[in-house]
N, C-alpha and C positions, 0 to 999 in steps of 0.2 A: 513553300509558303513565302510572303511577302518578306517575311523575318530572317530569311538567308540572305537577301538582297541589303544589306546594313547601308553598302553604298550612298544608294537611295534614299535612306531618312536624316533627316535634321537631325535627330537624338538619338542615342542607342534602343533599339526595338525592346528591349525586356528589362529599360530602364525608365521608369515612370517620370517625364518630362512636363512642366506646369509652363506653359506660352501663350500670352495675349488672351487666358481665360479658358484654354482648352489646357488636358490631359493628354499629352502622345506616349503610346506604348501598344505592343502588340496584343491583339484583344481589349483595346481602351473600352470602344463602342460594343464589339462581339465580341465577350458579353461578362467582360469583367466587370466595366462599368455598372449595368446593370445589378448586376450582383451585390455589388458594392452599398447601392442601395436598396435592396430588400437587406442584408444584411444589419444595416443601420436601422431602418422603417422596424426591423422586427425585433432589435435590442431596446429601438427609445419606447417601442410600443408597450413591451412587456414590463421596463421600468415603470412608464408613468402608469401601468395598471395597478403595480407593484404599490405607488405613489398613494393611488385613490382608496388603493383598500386602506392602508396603513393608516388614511387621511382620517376614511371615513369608521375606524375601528373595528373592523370586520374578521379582523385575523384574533387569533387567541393568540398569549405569550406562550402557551404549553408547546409541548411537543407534538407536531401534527404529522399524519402518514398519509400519505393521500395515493389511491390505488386510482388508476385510469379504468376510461372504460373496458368492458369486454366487446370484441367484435360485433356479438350479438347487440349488447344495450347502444352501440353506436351507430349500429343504424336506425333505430328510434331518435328521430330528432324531434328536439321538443318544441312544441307550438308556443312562440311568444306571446304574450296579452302588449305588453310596450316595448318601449326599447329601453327601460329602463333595466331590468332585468337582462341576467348573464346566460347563458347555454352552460351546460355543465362540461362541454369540452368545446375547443380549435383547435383543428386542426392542421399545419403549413407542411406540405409538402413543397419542397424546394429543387425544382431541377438542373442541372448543369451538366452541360455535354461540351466536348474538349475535343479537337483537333488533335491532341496526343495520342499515338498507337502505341505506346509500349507498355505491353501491359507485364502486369505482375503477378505471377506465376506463384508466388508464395504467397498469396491474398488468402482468405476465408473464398474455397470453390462451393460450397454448398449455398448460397445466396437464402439461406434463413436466416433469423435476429439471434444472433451468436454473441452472448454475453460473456462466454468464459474466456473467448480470444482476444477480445477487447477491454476486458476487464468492466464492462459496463453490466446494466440489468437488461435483462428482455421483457420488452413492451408486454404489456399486462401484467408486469409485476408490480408493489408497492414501493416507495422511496420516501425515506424518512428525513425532512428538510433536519439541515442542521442549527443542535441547537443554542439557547442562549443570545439569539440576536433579535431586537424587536426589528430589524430592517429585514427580515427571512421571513418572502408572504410565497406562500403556497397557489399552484396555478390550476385552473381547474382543465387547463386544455393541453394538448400536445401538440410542439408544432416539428414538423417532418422534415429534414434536408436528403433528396435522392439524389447525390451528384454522380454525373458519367462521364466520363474520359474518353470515351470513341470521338471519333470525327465524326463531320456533318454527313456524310453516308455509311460511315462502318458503326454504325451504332447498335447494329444487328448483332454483332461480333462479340459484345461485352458481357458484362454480367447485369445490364440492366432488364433485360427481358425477365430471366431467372429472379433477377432481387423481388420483381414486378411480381410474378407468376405465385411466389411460392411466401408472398406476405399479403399475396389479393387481399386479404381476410379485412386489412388493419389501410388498406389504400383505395378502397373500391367506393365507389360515389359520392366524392369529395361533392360540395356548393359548386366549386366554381376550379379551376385551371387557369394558373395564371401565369401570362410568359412576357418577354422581353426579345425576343428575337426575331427583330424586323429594325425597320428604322424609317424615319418620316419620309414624305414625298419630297421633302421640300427644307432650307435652312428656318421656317419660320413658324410654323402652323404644328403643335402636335398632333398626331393621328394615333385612331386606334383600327384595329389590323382586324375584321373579318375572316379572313380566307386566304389561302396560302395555294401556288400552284402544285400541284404534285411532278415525279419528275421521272425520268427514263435514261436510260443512258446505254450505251453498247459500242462495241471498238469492231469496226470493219476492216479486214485484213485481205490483201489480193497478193499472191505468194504464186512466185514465176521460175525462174530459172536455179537449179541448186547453186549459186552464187552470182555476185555483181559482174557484168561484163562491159566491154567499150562500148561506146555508143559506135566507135566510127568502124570497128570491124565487124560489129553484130547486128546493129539498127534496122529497123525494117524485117528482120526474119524471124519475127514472132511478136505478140501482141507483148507489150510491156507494162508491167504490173501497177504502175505511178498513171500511166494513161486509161487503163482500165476502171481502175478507183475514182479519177476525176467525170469520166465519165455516168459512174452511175451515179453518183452523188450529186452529180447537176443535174437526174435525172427526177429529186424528191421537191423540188421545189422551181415555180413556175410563174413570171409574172400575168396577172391576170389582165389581158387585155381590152375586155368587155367595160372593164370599170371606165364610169365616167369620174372618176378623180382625178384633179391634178395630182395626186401622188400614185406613182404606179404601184398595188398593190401585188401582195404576192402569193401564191396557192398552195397549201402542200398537196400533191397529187395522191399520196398515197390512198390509195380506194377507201373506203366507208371511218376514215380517216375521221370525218367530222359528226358521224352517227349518233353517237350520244352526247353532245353537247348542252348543256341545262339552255332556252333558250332563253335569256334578260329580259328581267319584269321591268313595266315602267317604274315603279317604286325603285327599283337597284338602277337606274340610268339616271333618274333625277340623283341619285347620292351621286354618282361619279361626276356629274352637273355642278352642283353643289360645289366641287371641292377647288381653291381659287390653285391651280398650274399652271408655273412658267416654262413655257410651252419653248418660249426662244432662251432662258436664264439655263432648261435642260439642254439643250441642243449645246450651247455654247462650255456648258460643265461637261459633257462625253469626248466634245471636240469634233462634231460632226456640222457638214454642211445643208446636210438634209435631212428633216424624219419623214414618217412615212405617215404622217397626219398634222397638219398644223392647228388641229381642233384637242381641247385638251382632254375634254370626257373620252372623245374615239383615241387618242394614244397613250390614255391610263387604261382601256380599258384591253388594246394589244398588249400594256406591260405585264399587265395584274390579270386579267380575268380572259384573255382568249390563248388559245395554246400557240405554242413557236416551237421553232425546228432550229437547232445549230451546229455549227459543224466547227470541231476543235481537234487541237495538236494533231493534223496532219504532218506526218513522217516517212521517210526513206531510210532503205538500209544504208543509202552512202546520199555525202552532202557535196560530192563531187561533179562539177560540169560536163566533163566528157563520159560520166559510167551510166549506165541506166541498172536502177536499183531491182534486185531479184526481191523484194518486196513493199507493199505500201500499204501504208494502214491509217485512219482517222476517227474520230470519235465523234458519234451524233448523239446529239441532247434532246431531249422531249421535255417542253413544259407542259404537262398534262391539267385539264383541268374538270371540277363535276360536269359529267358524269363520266367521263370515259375511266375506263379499266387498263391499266401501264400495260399487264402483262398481254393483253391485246392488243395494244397501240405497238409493242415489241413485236410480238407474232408478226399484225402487218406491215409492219416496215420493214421486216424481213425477209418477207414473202414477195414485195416490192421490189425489194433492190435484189435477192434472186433470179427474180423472171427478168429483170433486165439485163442482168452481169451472162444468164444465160442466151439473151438476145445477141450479145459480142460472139458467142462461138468463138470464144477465147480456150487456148490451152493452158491460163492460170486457174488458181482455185482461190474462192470465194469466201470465207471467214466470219460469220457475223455471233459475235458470243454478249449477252447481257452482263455489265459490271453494276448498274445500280438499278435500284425501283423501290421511288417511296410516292406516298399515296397524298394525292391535295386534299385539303381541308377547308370547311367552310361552318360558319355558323349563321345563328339567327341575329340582328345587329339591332334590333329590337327589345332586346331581352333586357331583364332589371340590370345584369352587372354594368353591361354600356352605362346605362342609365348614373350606375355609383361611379364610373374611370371616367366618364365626362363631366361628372360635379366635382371631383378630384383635380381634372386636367384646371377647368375655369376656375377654381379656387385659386391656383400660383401661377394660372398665366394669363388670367381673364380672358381668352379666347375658347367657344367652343374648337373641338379640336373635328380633321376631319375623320371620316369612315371611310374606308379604305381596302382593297385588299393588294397582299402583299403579290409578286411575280416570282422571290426563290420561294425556296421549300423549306420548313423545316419537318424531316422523316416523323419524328419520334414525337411531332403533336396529333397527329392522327390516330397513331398508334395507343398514344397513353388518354385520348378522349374515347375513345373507340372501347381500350382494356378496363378502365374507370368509369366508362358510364357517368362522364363527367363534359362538361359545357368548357369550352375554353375562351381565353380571351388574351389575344396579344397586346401590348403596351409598350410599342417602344421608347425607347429615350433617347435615341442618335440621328445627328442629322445627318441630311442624304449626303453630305460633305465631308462624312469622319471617316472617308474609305478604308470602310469593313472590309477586313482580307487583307488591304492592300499598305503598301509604303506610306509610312504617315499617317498610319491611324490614329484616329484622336476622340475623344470627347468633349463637350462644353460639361465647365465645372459649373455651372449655373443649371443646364440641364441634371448632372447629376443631385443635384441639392434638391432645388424645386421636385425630382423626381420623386426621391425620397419622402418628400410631406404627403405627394400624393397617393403614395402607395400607403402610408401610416391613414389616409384617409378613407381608401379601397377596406382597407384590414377592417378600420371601424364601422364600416355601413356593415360588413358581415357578421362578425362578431356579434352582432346583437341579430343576425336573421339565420343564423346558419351552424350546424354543428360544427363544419370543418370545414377548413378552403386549403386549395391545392397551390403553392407557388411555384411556377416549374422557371428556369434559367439556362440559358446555354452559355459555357465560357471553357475559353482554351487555359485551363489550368490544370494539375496533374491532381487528382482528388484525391488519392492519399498522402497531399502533403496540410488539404485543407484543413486539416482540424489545428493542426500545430501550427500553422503560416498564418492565421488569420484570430487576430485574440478575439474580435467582436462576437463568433461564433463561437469561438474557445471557451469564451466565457459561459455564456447558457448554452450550449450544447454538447453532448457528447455521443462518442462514436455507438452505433448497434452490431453493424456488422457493414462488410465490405465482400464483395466478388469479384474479383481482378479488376476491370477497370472503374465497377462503380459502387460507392461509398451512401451508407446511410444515416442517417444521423436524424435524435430528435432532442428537444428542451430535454434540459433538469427538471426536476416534478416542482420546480420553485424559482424564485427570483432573489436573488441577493443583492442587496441595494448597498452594502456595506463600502465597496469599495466602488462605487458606480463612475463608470468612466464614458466620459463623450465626447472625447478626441474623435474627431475623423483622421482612421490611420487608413491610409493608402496602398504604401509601396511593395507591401510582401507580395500579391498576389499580381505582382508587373517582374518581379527580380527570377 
């Protein structure tokens, strides 16, 4: 990751640096930042409710126990008459997914709500606020942190699926899904995020001779496994000559390749229309002389919504001039999108590059084994919650914000809309300038603030329409150190239970206002 390369940054990577208004540190933008403010949004929110009941006399001085719902009564949601009136529970489901693999072997492996190992209660139990304090106002909702530790494709690997699986009962058709894991088009316009490409990935490997030999005494007397490889791989993509564009486009040849492609309504071309890109301000930020559209709808709609083919970390067994390598191998990427199926965009590309590595009458062997496959996602951009994260956005920036969809992936939003039976909605807060992943990642501290009120304003349009909402986050942090590393959550939350890499947690049955703190603390979650 960009955080071995130290070199490379102005400040130390996993030391949280404040310059000219932005935050540097590794995961500033993905997706600590983010985190950073839901964590805020859901401490000031629960105080100032804390505030209004105490204000308004609602709480009793006795001692109060308040049982949550049972799975059964939660999904009964209750029909509002105003919005004056509260829901008898919210619910916040919190997510965060982490680039760290190591996991921990001495976690809670049964992935149920395990009170005894954590010393907490399990969900469905009663909790008796403490007493003696008129500031101790009792909450009528639950709000949920699921954080995971896998990286952006081994998140199959952890114990999130299991945590998922075997608490459905207490996570299952949240309002809404809500994420953080994108980032604008652009340094100036917020967006919110649609649809996400899905993605494919596999290592092609062409294996020659049982070790590396000279080029100048062997050459020529057998095909060679580095020119083999280059060959079929220039054989998956094609410039299309037919086009009357000045930009020459390109084709992936692979057969029925393009079959189920969802075809663009007018309605979804006028959005990508709509959205104001700097078409040359990009070109000049990648460092490229050319794109392959000087139109902005047509090269938002190659970034984000039409699939791409790419070819990565091409290698030899030796990096030597005179040997020729006894084997060669490279990595091709799919950005897949609705409607195609990965595990069949895999099949054919493999089936592809066979018949041709067979067309060589080559005496090497041919290798093609799948490493990733997560699935794109898309919603309806229509729907009320847009409706509440665009009143949110023009509230602290006075701009509507654009709609958009994203070109990576994130695996584990399909997945958890899909297992939840739940609507999602991305909201990033990073500009396309705070190179996510890479050397000098940063955040704007004005982004993170403004973020912050708008998500406190997301919270309150549901709150009063909705029994639960889901908050999901991805960040590279190690989630068994979140509960102790972070007091804002430390404070109203505490642990349920944990499965090696991923961590759950929800509210105390109550708010304590006694010691009420609203320091923005930063730096644990960078060190």
């Amino acid at each position: 990751m960009a955080a071995n390369n130290e070199q490379d940054w102005i400040s130390p990577p996993f030391q949280l640096t404040g310059k000219n208004g932005y935050l540097y540190g590794r995961g500033a933008t993905d997706n600590k930042g983010p985190l950073l403010t839901y964590a805020h949004a859901l401490k000031e929110y629960l105080e100032e409710y804390a505030e209004m009941v105490i204000a308004s006399d609602a709480i009793s001085s006795s001692e109060t126990t308040i049982d949550p719902l049972t799975p059964q009564q939660r999904k009964k949601k209750p029909v509002l008459a105003s919005t004056t009136s509260l829901p008898n529970k919210l619910g916040v489901m919190s997510y965060a997914s982490s680039n760290n693999n190591n996991n921990n072997n001495n976690n809670n492996n049964s992935g149920t709500i395990n009170s005894e190992s954590h010393n907490t209660q399990k969900i469905g139990t009663g909790e008796t606020q403490p007493e003696g304090s008129s500031n101790v106002v009792p909450l009528p909702w639950e709000v949920i942190i699921l954080a995971e530790g896998q990286g952006q494709h081994d998140w199959k690997n952890g114990g999130l699926q299991q945590v998922i699986e075997k608490n459905l009962d207490w996570l299952h058709k949240p309002a809404l899904v809500l994420l953080s894991n994108s980032s604008w088009l652009g340094d100036d316009v917020p967006c919110l995020v649609y649809g996400m490409r899905g993605f494919v990935s596999m290592q092609c490997q062409v294996i020659g001779p049982t070790s590396d030999v000279h080029s100048g005494i062997h050459g020529g007397a057998f095909n060679e496994p580095t020119l083999d490889l280059i060959h079929i791989l220039s054989k998956l993509k094609t410039p299309d000559t037919k086009s009357n564009s000045n930009n020459v486009e390109e084709v992936i040849n692979i057969p029925r390749f393009y079959d189920r492609i969802d075809p663009i309504t007018e309605d979804e071309r006028k959005t990508f229309e709509e959205v104001s890109f700097d078409v040359e301000g990009y070109a000049r930020h990648i460092g490229v002389s050319k794109l392959k559209s000087n139109n902005s709808a047509e090269l938002l709609m190659k970034r984000t919504r039409c699939p791409s083919l790419s070819i990565h970390a091409f290698q030899t067994s030796s990096q030597q001039e005179t040997v020729i390598s006894k084997k060669a191998s490279a990595v091709i990427s799919i950005r897949t999108v609705p409607s195609q199926n990965n595990i069949e965009i895999f099949d054919l590309t493999k089936k592809f590059l066979m018949e041709k590595f067979a067309a060589l009458k080559s005496g090497n062997e041919l290798k093609i084994d799948l490493i990733h496959a997560a699935d794109h996602w898309s919603t309806d951009r229509r729907e009320y919650y847009f409706q509440a994260a665009e009143e949110a956005i023009f509230a602290h920036w006075n701009i509507k914000p654009h709609y958009v969809r994203e070109g990576g992936t994130s695996p584990s939003t399909n997945y958890l809309a899909s297992k939840l039976s739940a609507p999602c909605l991305q909201l990033p807060l990073g500009q396309e300038s705070d190179n996510a992943h890479l050397e000098n990642e940063r955040i704007r501290l004005e982004n993170l603030l403004k973020g912050k009120e708008g998500k406190t304003i997301i919270a309150d349009n549901y709150l009063y329409m909705f029994v639960w909402l889901i908050v999901i986050f991805r960040c590279a942090f190690q989630p068994q150190q979140l509960h102790n590393a972070y007091p804002i959550l430390g404070r109203h939350f505490k642990i349920l239970c944990h499965d090696r890499d991923t961590i759950l947690l929800k509210t105390k049955n109550y708010v304590d206002l006694t010691e009420k703190r609203l320091t923005i603390y930063y730096s644990p979650f960078f060190s």
